[in-house]
DSSP file (Angstrom, degrees, kcal/mol; ACC not computed):
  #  RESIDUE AA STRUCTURE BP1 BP2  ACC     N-H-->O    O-->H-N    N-H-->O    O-->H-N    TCO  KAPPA ALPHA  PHI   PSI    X-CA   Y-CA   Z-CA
    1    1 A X              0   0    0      0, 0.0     2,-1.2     0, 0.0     3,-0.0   0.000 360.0 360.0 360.0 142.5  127.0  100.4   81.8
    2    2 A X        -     0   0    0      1,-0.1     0, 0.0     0, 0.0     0, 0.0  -0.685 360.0-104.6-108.5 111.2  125.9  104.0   81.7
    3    3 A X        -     0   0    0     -2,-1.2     2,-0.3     1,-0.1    -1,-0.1   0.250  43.7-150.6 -15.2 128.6  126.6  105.9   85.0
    4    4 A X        -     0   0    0      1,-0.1    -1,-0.1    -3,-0.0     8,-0.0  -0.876  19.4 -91.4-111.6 163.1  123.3  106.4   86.9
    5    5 A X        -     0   0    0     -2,-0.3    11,-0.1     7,-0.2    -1,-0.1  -0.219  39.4-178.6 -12.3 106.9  122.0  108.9   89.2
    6    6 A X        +     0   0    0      6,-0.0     2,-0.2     9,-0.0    -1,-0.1   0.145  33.1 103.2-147.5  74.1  122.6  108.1   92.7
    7    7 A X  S    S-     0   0    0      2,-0.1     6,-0.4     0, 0.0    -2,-0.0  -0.527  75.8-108.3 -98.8 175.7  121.2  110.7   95.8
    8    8 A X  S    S+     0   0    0     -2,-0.2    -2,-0.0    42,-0.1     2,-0.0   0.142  77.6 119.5-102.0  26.5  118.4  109.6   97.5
    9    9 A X  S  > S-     0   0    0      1,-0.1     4,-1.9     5,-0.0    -2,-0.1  -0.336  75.0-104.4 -88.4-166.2  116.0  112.0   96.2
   10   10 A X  T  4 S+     0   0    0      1,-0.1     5,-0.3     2,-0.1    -1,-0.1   0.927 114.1  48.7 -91.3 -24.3  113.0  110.9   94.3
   11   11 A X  T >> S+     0   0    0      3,-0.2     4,-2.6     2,-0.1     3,-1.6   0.973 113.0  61.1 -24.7 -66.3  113.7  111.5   90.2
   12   12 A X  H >> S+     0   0    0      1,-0.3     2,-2.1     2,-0.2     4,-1.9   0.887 112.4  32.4 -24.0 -83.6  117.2  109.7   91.2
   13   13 A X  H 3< S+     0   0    0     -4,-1.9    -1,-0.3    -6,-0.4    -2,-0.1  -0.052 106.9  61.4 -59.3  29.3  115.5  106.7   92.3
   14   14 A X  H <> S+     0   0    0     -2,-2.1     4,-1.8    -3,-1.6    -1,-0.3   0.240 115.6  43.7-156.6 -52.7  112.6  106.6   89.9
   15   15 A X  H <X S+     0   0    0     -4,-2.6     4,-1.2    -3,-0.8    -2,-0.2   0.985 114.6  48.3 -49.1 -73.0  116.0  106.4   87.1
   16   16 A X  H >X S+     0   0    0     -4,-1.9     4,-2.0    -5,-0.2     3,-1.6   0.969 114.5  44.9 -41.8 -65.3  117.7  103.9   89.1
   17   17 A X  H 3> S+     0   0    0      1,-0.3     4,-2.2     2,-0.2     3,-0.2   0.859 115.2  47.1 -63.0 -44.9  114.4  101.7   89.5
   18   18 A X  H 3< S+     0   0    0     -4,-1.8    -1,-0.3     1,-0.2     4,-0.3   0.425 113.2  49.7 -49.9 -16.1  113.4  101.9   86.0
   19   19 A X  H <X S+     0   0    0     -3,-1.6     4,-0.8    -4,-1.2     3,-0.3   0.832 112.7  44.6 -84.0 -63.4  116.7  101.1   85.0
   20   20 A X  H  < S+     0   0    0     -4,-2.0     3,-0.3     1,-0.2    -2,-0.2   0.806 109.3  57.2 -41.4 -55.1  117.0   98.2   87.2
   21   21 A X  T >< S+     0   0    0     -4,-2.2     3,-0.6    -5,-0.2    -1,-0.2   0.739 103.6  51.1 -60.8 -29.1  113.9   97.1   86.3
   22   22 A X  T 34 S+     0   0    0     -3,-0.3    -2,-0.2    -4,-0.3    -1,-0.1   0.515 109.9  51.2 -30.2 -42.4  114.6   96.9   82.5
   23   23 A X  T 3< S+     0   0    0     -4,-0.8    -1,-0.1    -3,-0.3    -2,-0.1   0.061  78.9 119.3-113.7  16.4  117.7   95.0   83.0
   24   24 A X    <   -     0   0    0     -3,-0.6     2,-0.2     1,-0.1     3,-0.1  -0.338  64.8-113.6 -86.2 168.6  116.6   92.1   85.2
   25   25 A X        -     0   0    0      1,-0.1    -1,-0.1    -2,-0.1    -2,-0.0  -0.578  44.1 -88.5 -73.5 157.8  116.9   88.5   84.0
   26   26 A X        -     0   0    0     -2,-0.2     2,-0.4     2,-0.0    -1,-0.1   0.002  40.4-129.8 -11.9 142.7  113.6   86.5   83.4
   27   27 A X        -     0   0    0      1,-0.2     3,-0.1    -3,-0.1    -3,-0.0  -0.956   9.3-156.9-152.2 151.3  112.0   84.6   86.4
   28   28 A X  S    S+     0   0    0     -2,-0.4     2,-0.4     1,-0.2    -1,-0.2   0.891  77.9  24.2 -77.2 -40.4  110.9   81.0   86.2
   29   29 A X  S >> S-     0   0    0      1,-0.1     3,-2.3     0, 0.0     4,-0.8  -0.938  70.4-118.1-143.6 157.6  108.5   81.6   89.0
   30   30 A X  H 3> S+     0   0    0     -2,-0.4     4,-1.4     1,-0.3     5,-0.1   0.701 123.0  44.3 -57.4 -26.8  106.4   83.9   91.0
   31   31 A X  H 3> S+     0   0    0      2,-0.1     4,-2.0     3,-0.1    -1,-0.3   0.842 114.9  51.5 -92.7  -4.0  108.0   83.5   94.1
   32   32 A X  H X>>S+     0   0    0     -3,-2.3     4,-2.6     2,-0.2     3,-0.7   0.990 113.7  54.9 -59.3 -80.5  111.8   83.8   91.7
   33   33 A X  H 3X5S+     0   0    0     -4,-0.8     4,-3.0     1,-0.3    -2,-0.1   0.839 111.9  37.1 -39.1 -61.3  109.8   87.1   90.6
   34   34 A X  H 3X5S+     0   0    0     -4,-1.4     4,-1.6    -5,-0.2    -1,-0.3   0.959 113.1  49.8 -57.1 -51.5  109.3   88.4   94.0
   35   35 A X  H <X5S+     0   0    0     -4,-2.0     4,-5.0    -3,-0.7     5,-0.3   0.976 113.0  51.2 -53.0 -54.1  112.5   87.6   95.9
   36   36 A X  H  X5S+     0   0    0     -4,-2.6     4,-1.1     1,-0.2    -1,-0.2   0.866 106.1  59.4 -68.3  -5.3  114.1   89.3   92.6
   37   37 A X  H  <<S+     0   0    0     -4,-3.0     4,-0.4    -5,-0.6    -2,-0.2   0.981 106.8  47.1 -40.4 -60.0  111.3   92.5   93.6
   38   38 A X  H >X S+     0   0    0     -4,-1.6     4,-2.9     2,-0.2     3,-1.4   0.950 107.0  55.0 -76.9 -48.2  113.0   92.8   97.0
   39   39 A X  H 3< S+     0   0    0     -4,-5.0     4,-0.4     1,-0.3    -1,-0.2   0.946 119.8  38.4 -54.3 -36.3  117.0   92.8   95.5
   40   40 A X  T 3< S+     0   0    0     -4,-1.1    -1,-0.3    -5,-0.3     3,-0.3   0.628 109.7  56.0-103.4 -16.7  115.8   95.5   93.5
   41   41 A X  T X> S+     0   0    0     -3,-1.4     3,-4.9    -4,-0.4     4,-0.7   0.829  98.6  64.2 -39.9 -67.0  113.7   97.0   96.1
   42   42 A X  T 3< S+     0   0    0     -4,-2.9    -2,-0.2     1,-0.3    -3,-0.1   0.521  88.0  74.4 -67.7   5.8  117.0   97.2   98.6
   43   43 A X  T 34 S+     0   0    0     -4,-0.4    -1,-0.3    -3,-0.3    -2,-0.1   0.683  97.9  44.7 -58.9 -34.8  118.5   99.7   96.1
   44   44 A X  T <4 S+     0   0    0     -3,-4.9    -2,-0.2     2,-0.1    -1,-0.1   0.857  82.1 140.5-102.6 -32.0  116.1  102.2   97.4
   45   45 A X     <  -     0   0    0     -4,-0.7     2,-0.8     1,-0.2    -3,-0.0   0.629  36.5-157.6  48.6  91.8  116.4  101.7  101.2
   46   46 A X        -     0   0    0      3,-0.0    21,-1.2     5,-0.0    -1,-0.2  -0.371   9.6-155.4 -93.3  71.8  116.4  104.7  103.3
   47   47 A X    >   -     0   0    0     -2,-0.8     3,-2.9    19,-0.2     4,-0.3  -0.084  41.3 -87.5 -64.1 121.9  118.1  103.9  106.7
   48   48 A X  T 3  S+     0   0    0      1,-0.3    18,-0.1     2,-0.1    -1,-0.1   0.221 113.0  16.9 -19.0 120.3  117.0  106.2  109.6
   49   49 A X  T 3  S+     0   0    0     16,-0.7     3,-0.3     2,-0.2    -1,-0.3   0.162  97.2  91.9 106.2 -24.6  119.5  109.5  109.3
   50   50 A X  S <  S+     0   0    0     -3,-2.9     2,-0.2     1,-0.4   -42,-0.1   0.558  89.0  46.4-101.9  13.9  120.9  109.2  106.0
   51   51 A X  S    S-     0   0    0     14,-0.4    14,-1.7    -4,-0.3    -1,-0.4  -0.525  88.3-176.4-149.0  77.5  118.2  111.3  104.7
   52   52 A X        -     0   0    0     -3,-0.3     2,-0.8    -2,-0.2    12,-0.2  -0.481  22.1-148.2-101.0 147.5  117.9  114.6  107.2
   53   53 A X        -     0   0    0     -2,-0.3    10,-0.4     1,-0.1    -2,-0.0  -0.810  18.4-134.4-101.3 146.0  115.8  117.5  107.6
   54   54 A X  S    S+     0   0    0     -2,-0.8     2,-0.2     8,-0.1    -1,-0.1   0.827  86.0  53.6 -69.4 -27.1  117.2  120.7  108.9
   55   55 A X  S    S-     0   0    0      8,-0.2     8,-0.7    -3,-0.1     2,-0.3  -0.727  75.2-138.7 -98.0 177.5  114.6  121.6  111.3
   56   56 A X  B     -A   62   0A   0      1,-0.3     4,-0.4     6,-0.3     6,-0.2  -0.978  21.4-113.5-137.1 129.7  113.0  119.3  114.1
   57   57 A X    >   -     0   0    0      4,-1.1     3,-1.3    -2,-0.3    -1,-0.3   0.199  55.2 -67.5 -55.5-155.1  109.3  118.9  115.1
   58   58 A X  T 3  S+     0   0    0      1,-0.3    -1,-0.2     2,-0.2     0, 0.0  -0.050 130.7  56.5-104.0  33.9  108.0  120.1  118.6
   59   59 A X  T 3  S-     0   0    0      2,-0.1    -1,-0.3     0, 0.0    -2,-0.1  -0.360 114.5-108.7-144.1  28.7  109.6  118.0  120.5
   60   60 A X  S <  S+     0   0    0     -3,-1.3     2,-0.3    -4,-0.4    -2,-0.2   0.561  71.0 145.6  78.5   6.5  113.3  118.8  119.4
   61   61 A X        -     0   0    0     -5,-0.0    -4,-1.1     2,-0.0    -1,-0.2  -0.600  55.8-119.3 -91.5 136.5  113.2  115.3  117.7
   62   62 A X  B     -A   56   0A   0     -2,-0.3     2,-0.8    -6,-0.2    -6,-0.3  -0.615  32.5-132.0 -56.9 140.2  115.6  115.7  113.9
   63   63 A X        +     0   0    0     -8,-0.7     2,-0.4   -10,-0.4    -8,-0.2  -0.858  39.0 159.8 -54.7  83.8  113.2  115.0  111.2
   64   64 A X        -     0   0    0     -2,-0.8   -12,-0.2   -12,-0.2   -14,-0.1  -0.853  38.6-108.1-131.1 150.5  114.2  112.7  108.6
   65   65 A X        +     0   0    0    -14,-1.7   -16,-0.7    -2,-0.4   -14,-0.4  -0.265  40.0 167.4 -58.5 142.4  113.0  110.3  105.9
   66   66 A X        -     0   0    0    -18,-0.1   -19,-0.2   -17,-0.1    19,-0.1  -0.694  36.9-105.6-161.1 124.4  113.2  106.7  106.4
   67   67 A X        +     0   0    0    -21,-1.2    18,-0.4     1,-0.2     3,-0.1  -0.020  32.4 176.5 -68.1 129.6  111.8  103.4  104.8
   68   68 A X        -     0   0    0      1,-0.3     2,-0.4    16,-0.1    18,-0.2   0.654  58.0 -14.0-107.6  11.6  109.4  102.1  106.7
   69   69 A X        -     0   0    0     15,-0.3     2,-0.5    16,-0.1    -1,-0.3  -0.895  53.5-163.7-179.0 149.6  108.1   99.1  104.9
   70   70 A X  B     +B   83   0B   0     13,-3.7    13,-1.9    -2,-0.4     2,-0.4  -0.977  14.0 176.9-139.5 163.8  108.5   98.0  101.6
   71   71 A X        -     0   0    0     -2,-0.5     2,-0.2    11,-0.2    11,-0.2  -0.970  14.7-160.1-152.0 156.5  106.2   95.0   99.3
   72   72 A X        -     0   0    0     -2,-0.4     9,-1.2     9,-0.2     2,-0.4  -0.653  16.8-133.6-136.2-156.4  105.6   93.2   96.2
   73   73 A X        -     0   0    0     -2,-0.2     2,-1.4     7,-0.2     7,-0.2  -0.844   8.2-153.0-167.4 109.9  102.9   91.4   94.9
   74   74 A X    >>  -     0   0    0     -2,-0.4     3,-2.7     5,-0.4     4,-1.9  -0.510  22.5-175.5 -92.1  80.8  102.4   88.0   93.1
   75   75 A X  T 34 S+     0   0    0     -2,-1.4    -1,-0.2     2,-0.2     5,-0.0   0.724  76.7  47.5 -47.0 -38.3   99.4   88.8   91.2
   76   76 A X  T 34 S+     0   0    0      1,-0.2    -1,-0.2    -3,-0.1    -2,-0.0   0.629 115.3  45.8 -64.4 -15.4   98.8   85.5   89.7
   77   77 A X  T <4 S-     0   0    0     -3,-2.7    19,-0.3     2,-0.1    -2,-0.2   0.464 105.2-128.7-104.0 -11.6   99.3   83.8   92.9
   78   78 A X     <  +     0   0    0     -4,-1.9    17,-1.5     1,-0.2    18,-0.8   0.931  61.6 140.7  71.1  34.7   97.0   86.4   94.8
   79   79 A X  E     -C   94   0C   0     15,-0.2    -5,-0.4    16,-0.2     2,-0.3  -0.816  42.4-151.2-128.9 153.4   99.9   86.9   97.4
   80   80 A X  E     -C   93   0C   0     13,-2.5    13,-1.0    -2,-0.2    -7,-0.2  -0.995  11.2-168.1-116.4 157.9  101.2   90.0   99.2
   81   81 A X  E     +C   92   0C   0     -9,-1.2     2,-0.3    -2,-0.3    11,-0.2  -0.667  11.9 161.8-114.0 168.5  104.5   90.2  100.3
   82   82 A X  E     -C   91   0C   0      9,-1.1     9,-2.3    -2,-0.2     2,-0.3  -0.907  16.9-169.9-170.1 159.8  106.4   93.1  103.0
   83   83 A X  E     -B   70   0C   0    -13,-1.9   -13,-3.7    -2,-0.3     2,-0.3  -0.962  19.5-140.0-142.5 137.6  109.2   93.8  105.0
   84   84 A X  E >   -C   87   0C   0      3,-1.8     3,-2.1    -2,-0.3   -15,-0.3  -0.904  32.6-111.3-127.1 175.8  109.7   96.5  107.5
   85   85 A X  T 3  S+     0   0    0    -18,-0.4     3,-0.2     1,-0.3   -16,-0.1   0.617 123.9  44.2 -64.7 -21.2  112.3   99.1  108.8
   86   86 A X  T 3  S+     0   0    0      1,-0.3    28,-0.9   -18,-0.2    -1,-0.3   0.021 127.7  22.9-110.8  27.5  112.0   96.6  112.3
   87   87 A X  E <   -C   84   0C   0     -3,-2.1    -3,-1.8    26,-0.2    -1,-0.3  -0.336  55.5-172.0-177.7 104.3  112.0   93.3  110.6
   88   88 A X  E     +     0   0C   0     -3,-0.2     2,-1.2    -5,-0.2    -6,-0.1   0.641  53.2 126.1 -73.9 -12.2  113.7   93.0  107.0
   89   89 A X  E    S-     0   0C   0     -5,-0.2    -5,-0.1     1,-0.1    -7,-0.0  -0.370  72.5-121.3 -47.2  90.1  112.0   88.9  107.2
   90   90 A X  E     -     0   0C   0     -2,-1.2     2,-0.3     1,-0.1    -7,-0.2  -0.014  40.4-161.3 -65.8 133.4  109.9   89.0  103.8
   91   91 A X  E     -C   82   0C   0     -9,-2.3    -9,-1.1     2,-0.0     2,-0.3  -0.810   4.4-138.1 -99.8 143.4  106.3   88.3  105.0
   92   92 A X  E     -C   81   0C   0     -2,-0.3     2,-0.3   -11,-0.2   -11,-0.2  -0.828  21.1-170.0-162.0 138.2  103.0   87.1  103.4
   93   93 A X  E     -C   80   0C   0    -13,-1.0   -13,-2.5    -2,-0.3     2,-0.7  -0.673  18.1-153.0 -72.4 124.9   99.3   87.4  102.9
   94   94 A X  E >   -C   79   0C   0     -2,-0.3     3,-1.9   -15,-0.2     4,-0.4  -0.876   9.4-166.6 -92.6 103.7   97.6   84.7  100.9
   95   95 A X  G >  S+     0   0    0    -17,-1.5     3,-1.5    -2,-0.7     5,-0.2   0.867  83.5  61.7 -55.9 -35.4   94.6   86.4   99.5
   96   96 A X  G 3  S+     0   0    0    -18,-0.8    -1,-0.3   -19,-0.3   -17,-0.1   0.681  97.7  56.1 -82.3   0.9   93.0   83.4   98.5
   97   97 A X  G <  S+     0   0    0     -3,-1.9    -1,-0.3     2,-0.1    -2,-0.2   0.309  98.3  78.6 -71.9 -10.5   92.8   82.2  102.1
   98   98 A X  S <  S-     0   0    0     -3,-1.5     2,-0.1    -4,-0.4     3,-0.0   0.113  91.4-103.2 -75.7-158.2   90.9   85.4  103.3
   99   99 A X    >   -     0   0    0      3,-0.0     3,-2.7     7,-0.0    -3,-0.1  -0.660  26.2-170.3-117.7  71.7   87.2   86.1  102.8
  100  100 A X  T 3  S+     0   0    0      1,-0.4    -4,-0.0    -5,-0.2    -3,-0.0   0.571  82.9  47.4 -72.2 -34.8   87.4   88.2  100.4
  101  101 A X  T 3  S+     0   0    0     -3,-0.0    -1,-0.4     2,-0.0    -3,-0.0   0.471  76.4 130.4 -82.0  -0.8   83.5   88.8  101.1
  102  102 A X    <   -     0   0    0     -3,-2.7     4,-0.1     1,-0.1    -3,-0.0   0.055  57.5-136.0 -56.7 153.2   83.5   89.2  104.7
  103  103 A X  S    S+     0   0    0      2,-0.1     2,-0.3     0, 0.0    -1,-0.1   0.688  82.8  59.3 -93.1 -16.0   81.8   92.0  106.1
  104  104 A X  S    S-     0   0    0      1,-0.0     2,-0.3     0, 0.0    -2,-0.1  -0.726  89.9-107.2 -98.1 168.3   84.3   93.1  108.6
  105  105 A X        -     0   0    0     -2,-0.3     2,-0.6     1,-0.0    -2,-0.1  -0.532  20.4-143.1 -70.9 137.5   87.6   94.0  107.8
  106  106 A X        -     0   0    0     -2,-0.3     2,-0.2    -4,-0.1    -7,-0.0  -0.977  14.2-156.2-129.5 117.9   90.3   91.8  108.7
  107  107 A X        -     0   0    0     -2,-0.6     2,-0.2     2,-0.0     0, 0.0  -0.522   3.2-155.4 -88.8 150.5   93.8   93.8  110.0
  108  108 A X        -     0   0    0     -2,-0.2   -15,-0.0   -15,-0.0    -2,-0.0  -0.856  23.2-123.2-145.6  97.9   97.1   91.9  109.6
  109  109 A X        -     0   0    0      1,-0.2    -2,-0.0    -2,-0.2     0, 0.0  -0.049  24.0-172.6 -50.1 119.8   99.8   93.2  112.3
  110  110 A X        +     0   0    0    -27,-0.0     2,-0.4   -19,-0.0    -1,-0.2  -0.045  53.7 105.4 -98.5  40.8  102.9   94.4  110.3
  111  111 A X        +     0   0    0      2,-0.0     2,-0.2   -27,-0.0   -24,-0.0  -0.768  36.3 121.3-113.9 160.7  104.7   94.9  113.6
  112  112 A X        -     0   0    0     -2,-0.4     2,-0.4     2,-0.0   -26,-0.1  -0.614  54.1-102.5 151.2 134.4  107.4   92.6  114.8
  113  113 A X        -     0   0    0     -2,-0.2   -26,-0.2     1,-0.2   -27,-0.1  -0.642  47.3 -99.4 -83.4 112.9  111.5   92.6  115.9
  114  114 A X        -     0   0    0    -28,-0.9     2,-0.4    -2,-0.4    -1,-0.2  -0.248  37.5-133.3 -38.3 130.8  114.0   91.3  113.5
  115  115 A X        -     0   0    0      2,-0.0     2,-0.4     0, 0.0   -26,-0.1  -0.944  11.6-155.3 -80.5 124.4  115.2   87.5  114.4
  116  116 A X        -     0   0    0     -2,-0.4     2,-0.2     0, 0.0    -2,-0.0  -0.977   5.0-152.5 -81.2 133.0  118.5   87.1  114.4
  117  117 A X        -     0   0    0     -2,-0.4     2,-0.4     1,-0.0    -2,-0.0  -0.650  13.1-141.3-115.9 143.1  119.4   83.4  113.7
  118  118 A X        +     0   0    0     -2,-0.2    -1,-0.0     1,-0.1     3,-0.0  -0.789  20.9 179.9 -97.3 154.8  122.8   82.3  115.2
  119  119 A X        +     0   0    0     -2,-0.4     2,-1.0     0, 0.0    -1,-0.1   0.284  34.5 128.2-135.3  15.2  124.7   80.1  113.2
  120  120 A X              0   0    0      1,-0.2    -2,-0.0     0, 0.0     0, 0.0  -0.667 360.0 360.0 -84.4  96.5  127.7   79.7  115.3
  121  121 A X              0   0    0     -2,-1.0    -1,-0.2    -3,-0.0    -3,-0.0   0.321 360.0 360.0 -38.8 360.0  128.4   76.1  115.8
């Protein structure tokens, strides 16, 4: 395997993903397609901190990069998918359940606290 970039700017990762993407296996089916979206998705990850700026806005707070949601899309299936930086649980819209004509707009809360499932017997 031939050494890749790997800082977190954006060329790096734009190498990495295209690379990554290239080399995946087949998948049988759209929601195999997706799942394997997000492993390849959690390559690029930014975790709060790891990516700082040297000044701070104007309220002393550090200013740094972080991911704050990420998605994929099963285009044949009309689905969207997401996870965000406060709940990594892949989530999903089924467009064909919507109104696709409706005249108002329909919001879909991406907000929500990681579950943690115990599994301790």
């Amino acid at each position: 395997m031939l050494g890749l970039p790997g800082d977190f700017t954006p060329p790096s990762r734009f190498v990495r993903a295209v690379a990554f993407s290239q080399s995946l296996l087949p998948s049988k089916t759209g929601t195999e397609a997706v799942l394997q979206a997000f492993h390849v998705l959690n390559n690029f990850d930014l975790p709060k901190g790891a990516l700082r700026e040297d000044e701070k806005d104007s309220h002393g707070n550090i200013l740094a990069d972080y991911t704050v949601w990420t998605s994929a899309n099963d285009l044949k299936a009309k689905r969207f998918y997401f996870r965000t930086y406060q709940n990594s649980q892949i989530r999903m819209v089924d467009l064909t359940k919507m109104n696709l004509d409706a005249k108002d707009i329909t919001k879909v809360s991406m907000q929500g606290d990681e579950v943690i499932k115990s599994l301790t017997p």
